[in-house]
C-alpha positions in Angstrom: 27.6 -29.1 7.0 26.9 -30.1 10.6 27.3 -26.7 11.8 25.1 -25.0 9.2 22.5 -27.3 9.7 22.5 -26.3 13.5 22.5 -23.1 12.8 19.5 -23.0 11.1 18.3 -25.2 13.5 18.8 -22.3 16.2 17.8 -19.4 13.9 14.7 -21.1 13.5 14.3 -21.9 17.3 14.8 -18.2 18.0 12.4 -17.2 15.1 9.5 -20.1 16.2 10.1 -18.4 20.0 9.2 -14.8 19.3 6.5 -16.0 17.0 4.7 -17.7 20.2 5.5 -15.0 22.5 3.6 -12.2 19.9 0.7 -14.7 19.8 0.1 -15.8 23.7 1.4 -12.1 24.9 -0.8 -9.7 22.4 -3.1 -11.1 19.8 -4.4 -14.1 21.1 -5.5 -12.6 24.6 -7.0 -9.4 22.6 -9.1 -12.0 20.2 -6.4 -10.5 17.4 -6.6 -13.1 14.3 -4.6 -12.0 11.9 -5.0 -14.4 9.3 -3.4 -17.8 8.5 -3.9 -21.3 10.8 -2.8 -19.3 14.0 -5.9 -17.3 13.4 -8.5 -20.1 12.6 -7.0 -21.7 16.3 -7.6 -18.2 18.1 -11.1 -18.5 16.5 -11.7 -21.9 17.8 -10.2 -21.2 21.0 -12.4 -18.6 22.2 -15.8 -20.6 20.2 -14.9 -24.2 21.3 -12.0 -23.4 24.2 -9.4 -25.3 22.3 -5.7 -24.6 23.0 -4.7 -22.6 20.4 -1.3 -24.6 19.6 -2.8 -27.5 19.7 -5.8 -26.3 17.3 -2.6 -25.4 14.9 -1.0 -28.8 15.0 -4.4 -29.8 13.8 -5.1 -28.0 11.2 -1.9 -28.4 9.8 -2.0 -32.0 9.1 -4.6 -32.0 6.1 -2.4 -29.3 5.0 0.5 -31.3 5.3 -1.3 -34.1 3.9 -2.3 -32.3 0.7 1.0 -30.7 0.2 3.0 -34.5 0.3 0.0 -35.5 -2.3 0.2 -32.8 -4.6 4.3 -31.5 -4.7 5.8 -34.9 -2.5 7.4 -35.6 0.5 10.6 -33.0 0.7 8.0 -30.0 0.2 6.1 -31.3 2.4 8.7 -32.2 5.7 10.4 -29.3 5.0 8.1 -27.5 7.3 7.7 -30.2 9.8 10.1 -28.8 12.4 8.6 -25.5 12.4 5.1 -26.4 12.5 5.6 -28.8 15.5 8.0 -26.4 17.2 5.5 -23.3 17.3 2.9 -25.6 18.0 4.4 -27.1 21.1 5.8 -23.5 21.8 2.6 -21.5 21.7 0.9 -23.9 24.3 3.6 -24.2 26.6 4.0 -20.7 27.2 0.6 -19.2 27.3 0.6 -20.3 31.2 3.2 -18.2 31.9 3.2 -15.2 29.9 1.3 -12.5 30.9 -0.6 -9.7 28.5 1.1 -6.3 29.0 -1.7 -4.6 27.6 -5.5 -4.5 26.8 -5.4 -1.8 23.9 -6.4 -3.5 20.8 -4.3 -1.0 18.5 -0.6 -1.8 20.8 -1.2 -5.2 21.4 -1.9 -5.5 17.2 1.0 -3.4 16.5 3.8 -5.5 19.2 2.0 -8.6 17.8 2.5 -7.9 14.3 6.8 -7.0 14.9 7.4 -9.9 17.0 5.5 -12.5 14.6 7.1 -10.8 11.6 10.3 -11.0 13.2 10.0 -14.6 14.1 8.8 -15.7 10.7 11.4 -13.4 9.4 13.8 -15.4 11.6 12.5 -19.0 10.3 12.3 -17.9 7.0 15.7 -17.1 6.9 17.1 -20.1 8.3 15.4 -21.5 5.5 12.0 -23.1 7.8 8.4 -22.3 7.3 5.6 -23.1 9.9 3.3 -24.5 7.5 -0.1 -22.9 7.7 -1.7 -20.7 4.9 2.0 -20.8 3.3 1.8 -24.1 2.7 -2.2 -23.8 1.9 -1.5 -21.2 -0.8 1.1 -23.2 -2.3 -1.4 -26.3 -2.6 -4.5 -24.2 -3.9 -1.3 -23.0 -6.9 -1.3 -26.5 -8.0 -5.1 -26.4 -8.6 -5.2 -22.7 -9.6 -2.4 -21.6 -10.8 -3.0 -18.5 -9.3 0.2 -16.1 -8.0 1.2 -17.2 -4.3 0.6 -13.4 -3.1 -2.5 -13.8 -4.2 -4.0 -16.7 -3.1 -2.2 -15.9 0.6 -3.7 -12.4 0.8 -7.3 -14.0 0.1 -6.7 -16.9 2.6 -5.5 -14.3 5.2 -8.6 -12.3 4.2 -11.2 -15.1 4.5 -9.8 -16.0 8.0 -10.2 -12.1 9.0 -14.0 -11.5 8.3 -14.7 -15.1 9.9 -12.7 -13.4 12.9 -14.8 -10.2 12.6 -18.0 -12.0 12.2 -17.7 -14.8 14.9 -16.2 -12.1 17.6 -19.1 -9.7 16.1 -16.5 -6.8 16.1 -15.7 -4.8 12.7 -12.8 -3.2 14.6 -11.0 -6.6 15.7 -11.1 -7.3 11.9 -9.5 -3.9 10.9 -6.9 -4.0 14.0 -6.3 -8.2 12.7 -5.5 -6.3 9.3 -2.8 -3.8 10.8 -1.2 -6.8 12.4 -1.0 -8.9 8.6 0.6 -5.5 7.2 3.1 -5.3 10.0 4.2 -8.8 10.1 4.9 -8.8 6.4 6.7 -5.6 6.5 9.0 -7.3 9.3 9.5 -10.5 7.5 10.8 -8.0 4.5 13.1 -6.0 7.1 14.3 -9.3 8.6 15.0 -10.7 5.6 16.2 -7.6 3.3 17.6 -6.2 6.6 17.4 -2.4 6.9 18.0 -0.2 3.9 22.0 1.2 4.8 23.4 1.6 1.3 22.6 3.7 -1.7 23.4 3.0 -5.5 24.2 5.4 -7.6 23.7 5.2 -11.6 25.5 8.0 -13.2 25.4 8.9 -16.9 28.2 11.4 -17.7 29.5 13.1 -20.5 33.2 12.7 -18.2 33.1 8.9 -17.0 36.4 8.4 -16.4 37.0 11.4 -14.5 34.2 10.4 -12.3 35.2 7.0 -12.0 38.7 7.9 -10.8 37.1 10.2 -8.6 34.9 7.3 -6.6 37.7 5.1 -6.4 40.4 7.7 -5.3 38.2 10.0 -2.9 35.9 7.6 -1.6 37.8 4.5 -1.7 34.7 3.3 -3.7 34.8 0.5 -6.1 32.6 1.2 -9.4 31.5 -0.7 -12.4 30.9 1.1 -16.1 29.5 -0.3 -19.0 28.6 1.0 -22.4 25.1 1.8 -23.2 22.8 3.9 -25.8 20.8 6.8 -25.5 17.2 6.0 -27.3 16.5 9.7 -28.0 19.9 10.6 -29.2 21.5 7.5 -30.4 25.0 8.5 -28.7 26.7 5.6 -27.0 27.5 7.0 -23.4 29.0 5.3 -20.1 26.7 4.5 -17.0 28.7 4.3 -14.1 27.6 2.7 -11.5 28.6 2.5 -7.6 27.0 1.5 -4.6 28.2 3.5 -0.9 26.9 3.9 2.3 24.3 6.3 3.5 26.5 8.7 5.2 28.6 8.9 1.9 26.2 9.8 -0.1 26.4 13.7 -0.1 30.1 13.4 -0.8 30.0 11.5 -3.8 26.5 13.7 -5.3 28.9 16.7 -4.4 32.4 14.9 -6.7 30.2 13.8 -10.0 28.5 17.6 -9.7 32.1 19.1 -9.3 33.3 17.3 -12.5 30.2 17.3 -14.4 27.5 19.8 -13.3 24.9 18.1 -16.6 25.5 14.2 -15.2 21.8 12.2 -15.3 22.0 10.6 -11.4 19.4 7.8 -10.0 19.8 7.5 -6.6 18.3 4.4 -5.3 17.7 2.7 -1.9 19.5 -0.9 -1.7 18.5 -3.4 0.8 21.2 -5.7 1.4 25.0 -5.2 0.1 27.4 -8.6 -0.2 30.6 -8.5 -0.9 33.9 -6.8 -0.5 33.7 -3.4 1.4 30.5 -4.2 2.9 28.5 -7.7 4.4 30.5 -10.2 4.3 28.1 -13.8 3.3 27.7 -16.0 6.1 
């Protein structure tokens, strides 16, 4: 228990870490706000020369406040450690970390992949940093509203407030590409990258197919029985997961044995279990 708990501990660290490095390195320099509390502090930083982290911490604690009143203390201390952690990270490194670049579109695109992969990262080791998360999830308790939602039109509010107060249409359109990158990160962080494909195959030969799988791929494969709507006739869907590179071989074994065979192919994101990830 011990170790797990440090582990997430780390994970999060790391995750907290690259979070302030994409702020202090690319957005905040390039007046990037990309939504959320870290974009309300780059507001107020360049309006009211307010350190950014500090600004964060701040913000955070009505937030904070609001989310112990309305859902109690464990959703609310949950996100304690990474909220004071990217807080205290974001200041201390600005002074040392230089801006590699001044173009709007690379310094949004770099910020968006290392934010998304930090929050990725702290999402995983099951963290949050507070902010418009933990907003969202407050204004759902009054609302009802989906989560999505409410986050996309908190992130959008913070956006044209960036555009208006830095008088700059572009810096709100750049601040956009940033959102969209970060939350495809968080997804490829936490989906990881898209290795496998599953195969559902409806075949007049089943078995044949499925003794194919197991003894020519060395392929595990689940069938069950199902209906046809149109037709009525009962029919087996097999079903089987492999990796990409095996993918042309086992398209090229159900089409030897049954050139008629209905086939989905689909992407899968994450595979657990015996023959592929192992859990940790």
């Amino acid at each position: 228990m011990v170790l797990i708990i440090l582990r997430e501990i780390a994970g999060a660290s790391i995750g907290v870490i690259l979070i302030a490095l994409g702020l202090d390195m690319f957005l905040i320099p390039n007046k990037i706000a990309a939504g959320g509390v870290s974009g309300i502090a780059t507001i107020l930083y360049y309006l009211i020369n307010v350190p950014v982290g500090l600004a964060m911490l701040v913000l955070n604690v009505p937030l904070f406040a609001m989310g112990i009143y309305r859902m109690g203390l464990r959703f609310g201390f949950r996100s304690l450690f990474g909220t004071i952690a990217l807080s205290l990270a974001v200041d201390a490194l600005a002074p040392f970390l230089p801006a590699p670049t001044q173009d709007i579109l690379l310094a949004s695109l770099f910020g968006g992949v290392l934010v998304g992969l930090g929050l990725g990262l702290v999402f995983r080791h099951n963290g949050t940093t507070g902010g418009t998360d933990l907003a969202a999830a407050v204004l759902r308790t009054y609302t009802g509203a989906n989560i999505g939602q409410l986050l996309f039109l908190v992130d959008a509010s913070v956006v044209i407030a960036a555009g208006i107060v830095f008088q700059s249409a572009e810096l709100a359109m750049y601040a956009l590409i940033t959102i969209f990158v970060t939350a495809w990160m968080i997804d490829l962080v936490q989906e990881g990258f898209s290795c496998s494909r599953a195969f559902l195959i409806i075949s007049n030969r089943p078995a044949e197919i499925s003794d194919s799988i197991v003894k020519k791929l060395n392929r595990g494969a689940t069938a069950w029985t199902a209906r046809g709507v149109f037709t009525g006739d009962q029919k087996e869907v097999i079903l089987s997961v492999v990796h990409r590179s095996e993918v042309t071989r086992l398209k090229d074994l159900v089409y030897e044995i049954d050139p008629q065979a209905f086939v989905i192919l689909a992407d899968v994101h994450e595979v657990l279990g015996e023959g592929f990830k192992v859990f940790r």
